[in-house]
Structure formats: C-alpha cells, structure tokens
N, C-alpha and C positions, 0 to 999 in steps of 0.2 A: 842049603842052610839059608839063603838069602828070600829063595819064595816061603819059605816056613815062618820065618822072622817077620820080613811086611805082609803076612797075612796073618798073624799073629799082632799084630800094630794097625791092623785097619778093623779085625775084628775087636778090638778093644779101644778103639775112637769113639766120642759122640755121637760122630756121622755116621749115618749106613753106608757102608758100600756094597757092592755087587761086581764081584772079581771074576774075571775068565784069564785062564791059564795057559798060554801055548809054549814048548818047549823049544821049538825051532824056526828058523826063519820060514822055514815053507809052512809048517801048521799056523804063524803067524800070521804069514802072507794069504793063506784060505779063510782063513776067518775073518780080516779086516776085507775082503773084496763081498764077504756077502753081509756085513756088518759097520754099523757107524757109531763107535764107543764114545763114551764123553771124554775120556782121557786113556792115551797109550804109554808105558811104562817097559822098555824095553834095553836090554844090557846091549850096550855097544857090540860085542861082540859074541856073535853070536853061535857058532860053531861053522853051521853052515850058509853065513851070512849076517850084513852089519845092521845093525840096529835100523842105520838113519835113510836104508834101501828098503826096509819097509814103506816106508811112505814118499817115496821117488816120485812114484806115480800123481800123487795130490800135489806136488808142489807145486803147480799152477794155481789151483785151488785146492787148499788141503781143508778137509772137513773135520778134523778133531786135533788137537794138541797131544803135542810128543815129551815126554822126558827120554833123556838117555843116561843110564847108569854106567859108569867107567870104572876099568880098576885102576886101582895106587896106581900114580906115576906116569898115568894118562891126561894128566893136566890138558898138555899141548893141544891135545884132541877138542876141545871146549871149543874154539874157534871154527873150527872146521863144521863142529854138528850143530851148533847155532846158525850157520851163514844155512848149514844144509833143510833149516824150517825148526829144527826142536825150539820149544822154549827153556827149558834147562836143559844143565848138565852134571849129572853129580855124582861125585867119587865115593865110590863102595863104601859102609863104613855102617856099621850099628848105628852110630846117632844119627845117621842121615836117613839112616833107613826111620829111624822111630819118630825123624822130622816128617816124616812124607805124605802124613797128613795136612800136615800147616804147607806144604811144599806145593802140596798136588791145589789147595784153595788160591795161593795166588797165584798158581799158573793158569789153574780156570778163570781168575779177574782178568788177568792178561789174554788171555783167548776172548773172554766177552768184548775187551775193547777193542779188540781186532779183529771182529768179525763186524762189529757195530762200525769200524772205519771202513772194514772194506764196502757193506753195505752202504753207507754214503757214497763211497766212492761208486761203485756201479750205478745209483740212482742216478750222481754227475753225469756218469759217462752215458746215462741211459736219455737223460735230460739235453745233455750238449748236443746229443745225437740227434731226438727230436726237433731242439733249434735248428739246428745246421739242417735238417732234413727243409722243414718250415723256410728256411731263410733262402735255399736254393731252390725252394720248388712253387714259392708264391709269387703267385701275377702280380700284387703292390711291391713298391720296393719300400725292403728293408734297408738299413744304413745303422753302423756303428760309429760313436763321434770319442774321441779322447775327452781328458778333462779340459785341455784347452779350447772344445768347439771344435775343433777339425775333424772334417771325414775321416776314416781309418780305412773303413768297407763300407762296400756296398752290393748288394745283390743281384743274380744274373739281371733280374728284371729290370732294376736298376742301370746297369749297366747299356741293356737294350732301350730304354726310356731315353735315355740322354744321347745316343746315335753312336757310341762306344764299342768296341769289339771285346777288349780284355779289361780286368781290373787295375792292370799295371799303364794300361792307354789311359783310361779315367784320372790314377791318380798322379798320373805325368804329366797333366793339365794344371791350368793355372787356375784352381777352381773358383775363386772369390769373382775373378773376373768374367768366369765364363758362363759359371752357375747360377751368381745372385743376380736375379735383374734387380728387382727392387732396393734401392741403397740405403743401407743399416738396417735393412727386414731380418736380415741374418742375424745381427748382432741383439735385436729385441729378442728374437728365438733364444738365443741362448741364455740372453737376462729374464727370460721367463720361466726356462727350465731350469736357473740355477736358485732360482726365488723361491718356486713352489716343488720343487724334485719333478714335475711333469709338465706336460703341454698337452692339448685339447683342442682338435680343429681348427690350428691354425692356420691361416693363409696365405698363399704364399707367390711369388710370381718366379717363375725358373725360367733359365733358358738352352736348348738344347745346343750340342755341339753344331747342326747347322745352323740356330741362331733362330728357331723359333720358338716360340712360345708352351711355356707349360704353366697353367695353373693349378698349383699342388696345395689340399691339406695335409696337414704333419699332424700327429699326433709322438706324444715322445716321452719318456721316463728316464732318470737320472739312474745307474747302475752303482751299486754300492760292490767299493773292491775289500780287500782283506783292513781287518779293523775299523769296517764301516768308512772306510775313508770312499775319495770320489773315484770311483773307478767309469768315470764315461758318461753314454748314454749311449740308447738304441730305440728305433724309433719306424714308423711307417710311413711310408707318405705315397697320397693316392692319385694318381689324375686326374685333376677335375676339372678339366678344359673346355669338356662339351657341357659344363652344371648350367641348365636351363637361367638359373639366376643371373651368371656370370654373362654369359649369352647376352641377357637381356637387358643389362645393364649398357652392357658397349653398343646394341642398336638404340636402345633410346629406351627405357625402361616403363616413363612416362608411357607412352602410345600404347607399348606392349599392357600394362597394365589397365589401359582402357578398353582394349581389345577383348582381356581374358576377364575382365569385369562384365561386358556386353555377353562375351560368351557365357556367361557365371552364370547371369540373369535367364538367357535362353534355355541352359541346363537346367535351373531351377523352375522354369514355368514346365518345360518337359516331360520334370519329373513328380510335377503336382497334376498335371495332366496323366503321367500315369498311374497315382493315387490313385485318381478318380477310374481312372478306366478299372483299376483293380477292384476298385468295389464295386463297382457296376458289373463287372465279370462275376463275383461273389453275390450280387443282387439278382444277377439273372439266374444263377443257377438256383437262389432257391425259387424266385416266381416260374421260373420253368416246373423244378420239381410242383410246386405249390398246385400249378394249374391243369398238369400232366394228368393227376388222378380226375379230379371233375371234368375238366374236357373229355377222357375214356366215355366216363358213363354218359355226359350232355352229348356225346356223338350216339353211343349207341342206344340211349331212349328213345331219343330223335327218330333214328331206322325206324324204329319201332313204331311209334307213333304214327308215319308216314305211312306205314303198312296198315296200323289201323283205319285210319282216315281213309286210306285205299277200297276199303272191306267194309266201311261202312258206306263209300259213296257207292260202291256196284251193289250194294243192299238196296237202299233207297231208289235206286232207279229202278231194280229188282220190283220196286213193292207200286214203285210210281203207275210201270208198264201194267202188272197183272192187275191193280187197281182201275185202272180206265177198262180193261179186258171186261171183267168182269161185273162191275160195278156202278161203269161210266151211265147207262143209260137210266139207272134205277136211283140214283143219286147224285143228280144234277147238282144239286144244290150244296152238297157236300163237294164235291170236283170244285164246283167254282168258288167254295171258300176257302178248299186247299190251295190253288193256283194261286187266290188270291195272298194267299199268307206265304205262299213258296217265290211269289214275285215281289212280297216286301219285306223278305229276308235275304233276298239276294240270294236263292239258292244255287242258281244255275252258274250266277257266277265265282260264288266261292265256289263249288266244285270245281269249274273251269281255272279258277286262281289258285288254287290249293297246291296244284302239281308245283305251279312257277314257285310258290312261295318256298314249300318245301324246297329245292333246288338250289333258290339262293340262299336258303340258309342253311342247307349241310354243305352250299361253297363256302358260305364263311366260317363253319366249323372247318373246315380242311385248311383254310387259311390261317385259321388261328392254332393250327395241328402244326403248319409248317411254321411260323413264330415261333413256337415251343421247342420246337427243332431246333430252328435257329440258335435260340436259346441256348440250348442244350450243347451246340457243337460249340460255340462262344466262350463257355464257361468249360467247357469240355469234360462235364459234368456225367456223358454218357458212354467214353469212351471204354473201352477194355481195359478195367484194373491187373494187375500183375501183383500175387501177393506170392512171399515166399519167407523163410525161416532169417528173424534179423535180431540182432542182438540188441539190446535195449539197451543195455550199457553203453554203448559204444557209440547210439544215436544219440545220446544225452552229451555223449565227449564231443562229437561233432555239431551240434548244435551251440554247444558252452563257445565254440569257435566263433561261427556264424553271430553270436550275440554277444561277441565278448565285446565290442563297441560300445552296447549298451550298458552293460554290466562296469564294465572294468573303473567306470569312476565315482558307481555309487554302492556299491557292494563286493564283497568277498563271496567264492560258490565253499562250499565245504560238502565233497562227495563219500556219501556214506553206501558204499555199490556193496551188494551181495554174489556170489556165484551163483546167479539165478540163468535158469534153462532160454534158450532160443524162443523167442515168438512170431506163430504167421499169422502175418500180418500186409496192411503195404507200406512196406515202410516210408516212400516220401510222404504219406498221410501221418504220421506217426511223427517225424519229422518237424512237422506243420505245427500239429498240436505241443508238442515238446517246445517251439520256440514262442509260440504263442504265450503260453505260460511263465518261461525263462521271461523275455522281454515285461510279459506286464509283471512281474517280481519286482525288478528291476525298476518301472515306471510307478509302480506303488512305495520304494523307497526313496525316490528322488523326489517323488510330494511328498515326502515329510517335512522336508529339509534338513538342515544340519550339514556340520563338516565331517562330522563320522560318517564313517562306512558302514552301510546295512550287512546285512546277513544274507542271502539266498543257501538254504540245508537242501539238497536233492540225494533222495535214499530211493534205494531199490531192494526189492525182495521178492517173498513165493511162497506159495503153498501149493498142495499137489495139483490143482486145478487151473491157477491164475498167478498171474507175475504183477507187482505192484510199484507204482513211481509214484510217490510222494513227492513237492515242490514247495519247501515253506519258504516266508520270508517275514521278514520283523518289522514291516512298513506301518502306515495307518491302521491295516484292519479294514472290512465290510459290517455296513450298519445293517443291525438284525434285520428292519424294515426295507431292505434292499437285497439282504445275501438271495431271496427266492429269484429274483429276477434279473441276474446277473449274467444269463444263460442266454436270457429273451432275446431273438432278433434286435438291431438297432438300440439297444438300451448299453450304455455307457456313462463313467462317472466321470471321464476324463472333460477336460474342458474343449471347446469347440474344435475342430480341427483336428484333434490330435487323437483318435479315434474315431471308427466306423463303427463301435459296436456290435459288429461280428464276427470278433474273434474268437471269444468262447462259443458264442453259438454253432461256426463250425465246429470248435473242436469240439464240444458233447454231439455232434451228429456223426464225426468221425468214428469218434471213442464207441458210443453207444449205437447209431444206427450201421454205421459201417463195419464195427469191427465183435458186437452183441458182449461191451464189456460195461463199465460205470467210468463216469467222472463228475465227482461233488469236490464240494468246498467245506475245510473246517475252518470258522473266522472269529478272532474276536478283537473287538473296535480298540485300538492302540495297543495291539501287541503284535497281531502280523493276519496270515492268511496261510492255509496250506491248503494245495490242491491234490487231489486222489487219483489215480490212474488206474482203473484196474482192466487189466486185459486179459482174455482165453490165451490160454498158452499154445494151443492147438486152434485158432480160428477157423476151421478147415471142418470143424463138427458143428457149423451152425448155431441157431438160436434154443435148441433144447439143451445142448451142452451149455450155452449159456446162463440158461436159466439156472 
C-alpha cells in the first residue's frame, strides 16, 4: 500500500520523477553498487535488513541523499539514523507520504549545500596540502608571522639558513636579539606590511646563529583570518649575500663602477667591431659569389687564348721557314721587307714574351681563384647545407623569442598560425629571413613614434603546393618610388649606422635563390607594410617544381 500510494503522489506532482523499486535489502543493495540515484527512499526496516546499512559503505563519502521511512512509535530511531548519514526521518503516515514531494526538494537543497561544503572543503585540504608541500620542500625560506609581528614558523630551509637543527631550537631562541641585526628594520617591516597588506623587496640585514651575516629580501602579504579580520602574515625571504650590488657596495662601489664602466666601453667597441666584421662577412659572400662566375669563364677563355696564340705562333714560323725554302732567292726584295717589318714589330720578341706573359697571368687568375676561396670559406658561404623537414610555425615561435627585445616595447605580435604541412628546407636560413623581417617590423614602428604600441600580424597558411608567411605591421609604410629597391644590395632607409642594408637582400636570395620560392612586399605609405613568404613545400623537387 505504501509503494502504490507515493507512486501514485509522485505520478501526480508537477515534477517528473523517474522511480526504481527494490523490495529488499540485497536487491537494494545490487542496484545502488552499480547505480548513483539522486535520491534514496527506503523503510527502516527492511525485512532482511535496515534501511540505514544500505549506505554503510558511503559514509565516508556518501554520493546521494537518504530518507528513512519509520513506523508509529519509532520516534526514538530519528537520532540514531540521522547521526547514521540520512537527511530525514519520517514516520509512516498518508500525509507524509503525499508531503514527499515538498520533502524529497528540501532534502535535495540540503544535499546541494553539502556537497558544495564538502567540495570547499577538499579544495582546502587540497590547497593546505600544496602549501605545506611548497613550504617544506622550497630552497627560499618561507616563515609565518602572527598579528603581533612574531615568527610562528619557519621552514626546513629556513631553519637550515640560520645554523638551527629543529623548529622548536629556532623558536627557543631569543629571536629579536639574535635575528635582527639592523635596529628597528624589523619593526619598519612590519609598519610596511600593516599599511599596505604587502611588502616588495625589501632589505634586510640578518644574523645567523653563529653570528654571521645574511643579507635577505622579504617579500610578504598580510593573511586575512575568519571575518576578514588580521589573521597574520606569510612571506619569503631569499639570500642575497653574494648580490653582485651588495658586494660592491662594501669594496668601494666607486672604483668597481669605473672598472665595469671601462669594461662597458671595451665591450661596446668589441661589439661594433663585430658589426663590422659581420658585414663584411655578408659583403664577402656576395663579391665571392659576384666574382665566382666571370672568374670560371676569364680563366677558361684565357686557356684558350693561349692555346690559340700557341697555334698561331708554330704557324708563322711554319710559313717564316718554307718561305726563305722556297722563295728566299727569287724575292729578295720581298724577304727584306718582311724582316724588315717583322724587326719593327717586334716579332720575335713578342712570341719569345707571349709564353711569360701568359703565365703570369693565369698566376694571377689562380691568385684571384684562391681570394675567392678565401672568400667563400670566410663567409662560409660554400659549405655543405643540411636541409631537412622544419615546421614553420614553430621557427616563427622561436624567433618571436630571439627578437622579443626588439619587439616587446614597441609593439604587440598577434599569431594567426594555420595547420599547415612541414617544409624542406634549411632551416637556420629560414630562421635568418624570419628574424630579419620580425626586427625590421619592429624598427619600422618605433620610427613612427608615439606611446602606443604598433601592431606586428604574423599569419601562416597553404595550398597544395606551397606554405605561406605573411609579416605585417602598422608602422610608416614604403614610398611607392622606393618599395622597387628595397631588395637592392646596400640600399637602406634607416639612418646611418643603424643598417647595413642587407638584410632583405639576403633574405630574397635565401627565400628565392636558395630555397626557388617568392618573397615581395605589399606597402602603403602610413598605414604599414606586409611582407610575403612563400616557400615549396617539398624543396627537394627543385626549380621546375617551383616554377
């Protein structure tokens, strides 16, 4: 009668419900072990077991709310099955039964706020755990202070920094005496952090149990206890006895500072020195390349030449000898005007000079063979490349590193990357070109001026063929009467010093000669610049695939 009656009361509620019926404590028991109801509703007594032994098991963590139905006169029991997890208890009865809609809603309220406490609570204990994990296992020391300023704790590391064994040695000390060296530094600390809730590198002079020295910054925050009141503080504090500043303060900070000033200067010419050698490394590679080809062919015309001049002198002498043979006695007169015109041309001796000449001048062609050389290994322009399959994406991320110096105080990057395919290629060339661009973005919106922040957009994509990097930025813009030449060896807009103007010229011989892809420019004057990338996605099929 009683499952007939509240199933007849829950089919005639507002609410849906969705009931499952077990008659006994073991079919109960089989279905909540493979099942997690939103609400259990079960009679105290159950034939072959009690209601509140159903969920025995959970009440560590129990995963759904209990009612227990009692008969008349079971009062007493109420105590007992509340302590035992239920949230009610309620005595058999028609109106309770037809309550058991309204019954079962605030027992579900009361289950949401008890699951939503215990969930705080486990994050606490999840949280405390963390600290204390953090607090025992970090090299800086940690320390807790009450609201009066006083140490409470302090952490193993802590404990080890000041020459201490245990925590209860530390705080069996006399600490104001033993710890503060500097007098009333302490007591600033605390009117600092009780002014602003925190403290921020502050400095500090300590002293260890054998009495020497520690120079410590604190960093510290004010702990708020129950009703926001003052429950403390907890705070870090690092050693920083060997701080280069600190140092150099107590040797004389003066001298030191003309020292590393002198040094500054030395570094600084070192590294204008190796500006220069860098571009002179970049200048020789291309007059190596530059000279490489017409040196080939000025050497091997030359051969050639020699060879002719060779074939023409054993002609002439060919023609000299059978000429007197034959002809000498019948035409004197001819003979002696040849001679004469072969002795004021200097025949004999340019053929006799011919050979030396030639000689020393395919040694200076071999001399100027090994310059070129030179060259070449200098610039290391002719070494064995190593290409292999490199992700684009991912050279863009490592470069955005590499230039973030440049970047980071005059623009924002915003990466618009697609899942685009591997490219072979070499990558430190790639590399190259990528930071070359990034940087002049960069150096194109910090000539603008201004105290906003430029823009640099860097997007990536693909088609079946080729992979694409785009490079814009919101700077000045290139004047139409310029964008052609912007490529050109040594042509730059930068002002003196601050460009070699061959940056982009390597990178379009990289992009294009090395790698048989494009790289142009879209520009317009006061609005920005984008630069194009486009590479074979497979460089490994040459210049037909390119085309």
């Amino acid at each position: 009668n009683s499952v007939e009656l509240m199933t007849q009361v829950f089919n005639s509620s507002p609410k849906k419900f969705s009931i499952t019926i077990r008659k006994s404590f073991h079919t109960a028991r089989e279905f909540l072990n493979e099942s997690v109801p939103d609400i259990v509703i079960s009679d105290d007594e159950l034939g072959d077991g009690q209601g509140i032994d159903l969920f025995s098991r959970w009440r560590e963590e129990q995963n759904f709310p209990f009612i227990i139905i009692g008969n008349p006169g079971t009062e007493h029991r109420a105590v007992d099955v509340i302590k035992a997890g239920a949230l009610d208890f309620v005595i058999r009865s028609e109106a309770a039964f037809r309550a058991m809609p309204r019954i079962i809603e605030r027992v579900l309220r009361e289950w949401q706020l008890i699951l939503e406490k215990r969930s705080a609570e486990k994050k606490k204990i999840q949280s405390e755990r963390k600290y204390r994990t953090l607090f025992e296992k970090s090299k800086d020391v940690i320390f807790i202070g009450n609201p009066n300023g006083e140490l409470i704790e302090i952490n193993p590391a802590g404990i080890k920094l000041f020459g201490y064994t245990t925590p209860e040695e530390f705080q069996s000390d006399k600490l104001p005496d033993m710890l503060y060296s500097e007098e009333g530094k302490w007591e600033q600390f605390i009117k600092l952090l009780n002014l602003n809730g925190f403290v921020n590198d502050f400095r500090m002079e300590l002293t260890k149990r054998n009495g020497e020295k520690v120079f410590a910054i604190i960093n510290a925050v004010v702990m708020k206890g129950e009703n926001d009141s003052d429950g403390g503080f907890t705070g870090i504090l690092r050693d920083d006895t060997n701080y280069i500043q600190y140092e150099m303060r107590l040797l004389g900070v003066n001298s030191e500072l003309k020292k590393t000033n002198k040094r500054l200067q030395q570094a600084q010419t070192s590294l204008i020195q190796q500006e220069k050698l860098a571009a002179i490394g970049q200048l020789a590679a291309g007059v190596a390349h530059e000279l490489n080809n017409p040196l080939g062919f000025v050497s091997s015309n030359f051969n050639t030449l020699k060879k002719y001049i060779q074939s023409m002198s054993i002609y002439i002498n060919f023609l000299e000898k059978h000429f007197q043979n034959y002809c000498g006695e019948k035409n004197k007169e001819a003979m002696v005007e040849i001679e004469n015109r072969k002795d004021y041309e200097n025949i004999v001796y340019i053929l006799d000079d011919v050979d030396e000449i030639f000689a020393e001048s395919l040694d200076g062609i071999e001399r100027m063979r090994t310059i070129v050389e030179n060259l070449r290994c200098f610039s290391r322009v002719d070494y064995e490349n190593k290409r292999g399959d490199h992700d684009l994406n991912k050279a863009i991320e490592n470069t955005l590193v590499v230039a973030r110096n440049e970047i980071k105080y005059v623009a924002e990057v915003e990466k618009q990357f697609s899942n685009i395919p591997m490219v072979h290629c070499r990558g430190d060339e790639i590399n190259q070109v990528l930071l070359n661009l990034i940087v002049n973005a960069a150096q194109a919106i910090a000539s603008k001026g201004g105290r906003a922040k430029g823009k640099i957009v860097i997007r990536t994509y693909h088609d079946e063929d080729y992979v694409f990097c785009e490079i814009s930025d919101n700077g000045p813009g290139i004047q139409e009467n310029i964008v052609g030449k912007i490529f050109d060896p040594f042509f730059t807009t930068k002002d003196v010093g601050k460009g070699t103007g061959l940056g982009l010229n390597i990178s379009q011989n990289i992009i294009v000669n090395e790698h048989k892809g494009q790289l142009t420019v879209d520009s317009t004057l006061g609005e920005g610049s984008t630069f194009i990338i486009k590479l074979p996605i497979d460089g490994r099929r040459g210049g037909d695939f390119a085309k």
